[in-house]
N, C-alpha and C positions, 0 to 999 in steps of 0.2 A: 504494500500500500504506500504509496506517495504521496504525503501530505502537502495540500496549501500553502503557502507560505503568505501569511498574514500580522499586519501591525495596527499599530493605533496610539495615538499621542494626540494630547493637545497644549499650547500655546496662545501667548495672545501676540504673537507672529508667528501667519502660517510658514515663513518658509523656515522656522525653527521646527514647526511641528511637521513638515514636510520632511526636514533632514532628518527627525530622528526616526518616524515611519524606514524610510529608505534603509538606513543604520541597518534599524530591524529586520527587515527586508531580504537584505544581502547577508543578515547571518543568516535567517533560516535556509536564504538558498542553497549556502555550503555545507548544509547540517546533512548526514545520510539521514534519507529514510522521507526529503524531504522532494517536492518535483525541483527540478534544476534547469526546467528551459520554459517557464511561464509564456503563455501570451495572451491570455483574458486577465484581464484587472476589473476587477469590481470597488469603485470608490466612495465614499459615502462621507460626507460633510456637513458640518451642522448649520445653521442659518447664521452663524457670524462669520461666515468665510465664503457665503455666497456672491460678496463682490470679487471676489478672487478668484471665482471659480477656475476661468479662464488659464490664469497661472498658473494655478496649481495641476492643472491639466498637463499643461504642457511642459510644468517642471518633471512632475514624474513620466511621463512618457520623453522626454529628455534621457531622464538619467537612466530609463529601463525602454532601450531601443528594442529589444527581445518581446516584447509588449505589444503586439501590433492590434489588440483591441480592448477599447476602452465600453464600461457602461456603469451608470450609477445615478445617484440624484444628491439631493440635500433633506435636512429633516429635523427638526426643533432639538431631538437627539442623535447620537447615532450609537450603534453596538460593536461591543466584541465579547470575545470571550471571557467569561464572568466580571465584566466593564461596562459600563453606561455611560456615557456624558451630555447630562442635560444643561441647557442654558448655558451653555460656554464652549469656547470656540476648538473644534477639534474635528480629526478625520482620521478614519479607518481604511483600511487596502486591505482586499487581498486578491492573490496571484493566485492565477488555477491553470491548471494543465490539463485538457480534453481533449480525447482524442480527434486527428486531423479530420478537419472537415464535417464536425460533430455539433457545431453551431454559427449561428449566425448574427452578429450585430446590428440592431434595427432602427429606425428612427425617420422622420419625417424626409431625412435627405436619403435614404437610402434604407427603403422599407422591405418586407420580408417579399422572396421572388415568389411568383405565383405558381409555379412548377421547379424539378429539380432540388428541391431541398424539403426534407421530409421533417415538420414542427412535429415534436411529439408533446413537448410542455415548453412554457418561456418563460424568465425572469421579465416582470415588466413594472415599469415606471413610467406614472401618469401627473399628470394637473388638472389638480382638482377642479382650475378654471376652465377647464376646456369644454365646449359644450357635448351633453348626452356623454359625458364619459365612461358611465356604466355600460352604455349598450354597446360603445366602444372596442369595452372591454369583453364584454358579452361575444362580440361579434367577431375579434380576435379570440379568443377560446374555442370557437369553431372551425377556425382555420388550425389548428391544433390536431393532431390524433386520435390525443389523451385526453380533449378539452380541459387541458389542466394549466392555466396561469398562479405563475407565486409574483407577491412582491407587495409595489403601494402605492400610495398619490403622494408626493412629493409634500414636506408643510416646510413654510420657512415663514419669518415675520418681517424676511426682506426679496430678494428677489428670489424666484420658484425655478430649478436651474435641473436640466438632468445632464449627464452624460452619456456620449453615444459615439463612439471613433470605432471604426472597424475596416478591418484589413481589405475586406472585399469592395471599399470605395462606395460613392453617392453617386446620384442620380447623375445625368448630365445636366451639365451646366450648373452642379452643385457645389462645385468643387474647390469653393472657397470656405465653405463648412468648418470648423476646426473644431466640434466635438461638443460644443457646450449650447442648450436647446431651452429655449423657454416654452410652454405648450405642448400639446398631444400627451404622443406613448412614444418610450422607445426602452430599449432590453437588449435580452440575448434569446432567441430561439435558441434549441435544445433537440439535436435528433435523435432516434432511438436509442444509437453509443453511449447517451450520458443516461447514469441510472440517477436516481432519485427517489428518495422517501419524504413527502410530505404533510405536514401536520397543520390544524389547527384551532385555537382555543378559542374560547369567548369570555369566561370568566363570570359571567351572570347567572344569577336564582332567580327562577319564574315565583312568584309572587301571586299568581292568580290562574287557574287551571285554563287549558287552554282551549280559544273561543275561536268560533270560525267565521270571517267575513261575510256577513250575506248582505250587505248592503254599504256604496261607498260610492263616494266621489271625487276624481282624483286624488287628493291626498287624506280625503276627510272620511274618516270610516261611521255611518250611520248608523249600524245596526251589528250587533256582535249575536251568535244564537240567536237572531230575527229580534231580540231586544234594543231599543235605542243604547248607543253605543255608550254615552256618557251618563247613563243610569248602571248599566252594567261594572263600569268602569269605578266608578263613588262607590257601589259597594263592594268590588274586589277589594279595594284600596281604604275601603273602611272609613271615606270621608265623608263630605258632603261641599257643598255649594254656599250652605249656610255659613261655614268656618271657612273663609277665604284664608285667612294666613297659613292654618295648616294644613289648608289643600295645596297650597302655592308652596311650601316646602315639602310635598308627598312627592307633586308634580314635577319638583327640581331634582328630587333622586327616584324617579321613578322612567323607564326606559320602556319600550316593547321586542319584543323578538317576531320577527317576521317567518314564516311559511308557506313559500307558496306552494299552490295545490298541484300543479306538474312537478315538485318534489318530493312528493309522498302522501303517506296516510297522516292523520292528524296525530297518530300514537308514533311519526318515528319525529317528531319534534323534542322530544322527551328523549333522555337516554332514561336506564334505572338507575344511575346515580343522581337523579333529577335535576341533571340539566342540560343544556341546549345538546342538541343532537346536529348533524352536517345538515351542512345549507338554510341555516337559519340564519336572519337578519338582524344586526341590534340598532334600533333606530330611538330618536329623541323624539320626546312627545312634545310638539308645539303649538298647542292653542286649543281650544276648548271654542264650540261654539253652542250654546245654550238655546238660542231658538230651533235651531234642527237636533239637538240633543246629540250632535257629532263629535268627535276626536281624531284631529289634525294631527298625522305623522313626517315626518323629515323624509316619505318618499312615498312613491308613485304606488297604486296598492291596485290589486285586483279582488274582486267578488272571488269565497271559493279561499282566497288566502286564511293562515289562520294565525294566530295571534295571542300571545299571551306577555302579560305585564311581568317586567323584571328589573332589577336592580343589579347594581357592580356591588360585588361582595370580595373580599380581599382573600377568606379564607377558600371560597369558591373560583377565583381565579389564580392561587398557588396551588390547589389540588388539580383542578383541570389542565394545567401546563406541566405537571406530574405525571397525569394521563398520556397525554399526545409525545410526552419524553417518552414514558415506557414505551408506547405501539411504537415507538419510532427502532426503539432497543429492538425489542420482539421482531419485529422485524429482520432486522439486520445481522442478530446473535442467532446460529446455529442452536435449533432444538436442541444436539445433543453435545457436549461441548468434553475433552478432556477433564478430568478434576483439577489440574495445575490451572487450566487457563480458565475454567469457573471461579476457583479462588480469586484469581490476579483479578479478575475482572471487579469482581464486586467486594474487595476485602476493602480496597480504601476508597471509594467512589470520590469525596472529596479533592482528591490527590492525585488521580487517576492518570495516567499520559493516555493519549490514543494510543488501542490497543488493535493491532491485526483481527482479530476477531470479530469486530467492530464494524469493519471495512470502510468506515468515514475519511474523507479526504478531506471534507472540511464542510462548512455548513454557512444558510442564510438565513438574518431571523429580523422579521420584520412585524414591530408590535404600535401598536394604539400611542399615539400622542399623549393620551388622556391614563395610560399604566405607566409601569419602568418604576420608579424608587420613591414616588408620591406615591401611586397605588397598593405596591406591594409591602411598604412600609419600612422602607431604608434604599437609598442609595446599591444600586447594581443588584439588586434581590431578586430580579427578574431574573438576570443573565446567571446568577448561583445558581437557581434553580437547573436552568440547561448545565452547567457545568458538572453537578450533581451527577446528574442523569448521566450525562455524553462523555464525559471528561474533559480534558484541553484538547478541546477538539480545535482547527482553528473556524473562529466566525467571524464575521464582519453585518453589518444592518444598521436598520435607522428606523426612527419612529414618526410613525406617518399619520396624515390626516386621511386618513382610508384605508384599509388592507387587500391586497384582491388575495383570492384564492379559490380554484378551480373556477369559472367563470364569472364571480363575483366580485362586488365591491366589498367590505365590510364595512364594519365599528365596532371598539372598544374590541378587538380580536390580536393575535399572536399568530404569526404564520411563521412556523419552523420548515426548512426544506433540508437536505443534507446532501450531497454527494459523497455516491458510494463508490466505490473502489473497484466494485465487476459490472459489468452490461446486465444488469437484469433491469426489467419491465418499471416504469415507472410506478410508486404506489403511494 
């Protein structure tokens, strides 16, 4: 197995925090055991280094001509391995090695070919301003095999920047390009060679059993179980209309999870650990309309969807990213394993190196704006937890104002992917 070679620093000069990345960088390349001839770099930068983007681009593809493809964005934080940096200015890299001719670099100037190259899954990178970006990405997920997209919507609180340099050249007459995009999507397509295990969490307790749309207009849901929506709603939540204040603080930590009906039965909304199940939506509740007795959601909804009230719970999203750790484990760890290498594996998980048995080369992890060390309740508690699980394995990500995963946009979610070390099917 060949590992990634991945860094992360920050400074309040990027080209300080740029050389010691690099530093890093060039040990791990000389380390056995690690890849030695990179040429996909995945970058991720926080919103104070977004005026720089530009430079920082082209310092590190400067100093790692071996590089010939760039993709990444920016993000209010970004990740590494058992490391978080919020609100302050810092960037992560890391180098990957995939086999030739195994992906593809994409972006507005040079988008994915329409024949000849076989998408099985993609790493992608959106803005959030861009318009119908959901369907967007909806509509890129079908160009896919696997219709499996990892990744997010870019958040910064200065300029919204992605990354996109790839060896296979832009369109014509594109060609003054140099890698740094404001708008759309751009990524790496992914063809069958590369494997992959991906996961992800949501972190939310439903609160109120779950009700099925049968009446609504665009964003305004009228009728839950053919009962007006916001009668239904007062009595899940146990308020009333009459108590404005302490509806208006129900309403401020109360959320919905979304289901639609071309995803399933209303019982696979649910797991049996009571909570959210795949392909569920966590959307904000925004407004209240009292003469149609409706309840206004933060997105587009269909009759037929189904719908139940929940809340961010801290202990509910450390156990759920517990979960998606293990399946990810399960996965990837041989049912039946030597007694030496069962030991080694799980005797110090804290401490752990990447272990051959493992088969991770490294990994990407892309969580909620609104989690990371506010939510889980200390600084880098998010990222312990993956290291827990995974070991030092190497990661790099950032925390976005949207998560995609398999054709979706999310909220309030954790998208862990991982590259593995043999060609098997993506899962």
């Amino acid at each position: 197995m060949k590992l990634f070679a991945h860094a992360h620093a920050t400074h309040p000069q990027w080209p300080m925090a740029a050389a010691l990345v690099l530093a890093q960088l060039r040990a791990q390349l000389a380390l056995p055991g690690h890849v030695d001839a990179p040429t996909l770099g995945l970058l991720y930068i926080t919103d104070h280094y977004a005026g720089q983007a530009q430079d920082i681009l082209d310092l590190l593809a400067a100093e790692l001509p071996g590089v010939t493809d760039w993709a990444g964005t920016v993000g209010v934080g970004v990740a590494a391995n058992n490391a978080e940096y919020f609100d302050e200015p810092a960037l992560a890299v890391m180098l990957c090695a995939l086999p030739a001719g195994s992906y593809r670099v994409f972006s507005g100037v040079a988008p994915l070919p329409p024949s000849g190259f076989e998408t099985q899954a993609a790493l992608v990178h959106a803005d959030a301003s861009t318009p119908d970006v959901a369907e967007l990405v909806a509509e890129l997920a079908q160009r896919t095999t696997g219709r499996h997209l990892f990744g997010g919507l870019a958040a910064s609180r200065t300029s919204t920047v992605q990354f996109a340099v790839g060896g296979e050249g832009n369109l014509p007459g594109q060609g003054a390009a140099r890698g740094v995009f404001q708008g759309g999507l751009s990524g790496v397509a992914l063809g069958p060679q590369v494997a992959l295990v991906s996961r992800t969490t949501q972190g939310c307790v439903p609160v109120s059993p779950v009700r099925e749309i049968t009446a609504c207009d665009g964003n305004l849901v009228l009728e839950l179980d053919g009962q007006p929506a916001l009668d239904v709603m007062l009595a899940d939540l146990q308020t009333s209309l009459e108590r404005p204040q302490q509806l208006m603080a129900v309403l401020r930590a109360t959320l919905v999870g979304l289901l639609p009906r071309t995803r399933g039965a209303a019982g696979d909304m649910l797991r049996r650990t009571g909570d959210f199940g795949e392909g569920v939506v966590v959307r904000h509740l925004i407004g209240l309309d009292p003469a149609r007795r409706g309840v206004a959601v933060a997105d587009r909804i269909d009759r037929g969807t189904r719908l139940a009230f929940c809340r961010r719970d801290v202990q509910a999203a450390r156990a759920d990213l517990t979960r998606i750790c293990a399946e990810i484990r399960e996965v990837l760890e041989p049912q039946e394993q030597p007694l030496a290498i069962a030991a080694e594996l799980h005797a110090s998980e804290a401490e752990a190196a990447p272990h051959p048995a493992r088969r991770i080369a490294g990994a990407v992890y892309v969580s909620c704006a609104g989690r990371g060390g506010p939510h889980f309740g200390a600084p880098g508690a998010e990222l312990q937890i993956v290291r827990r699980a995974l070991g030092d394995v190497p990661l790099v990500g950032f925390f976005a104002g949207g998560e995609i995963s398999g054709d979706q946009v999310l909220g309030y979610s954790g998208v862990l992917t991982v590259f593995t070390a043999d060609a098997t099917p993506a899962a």
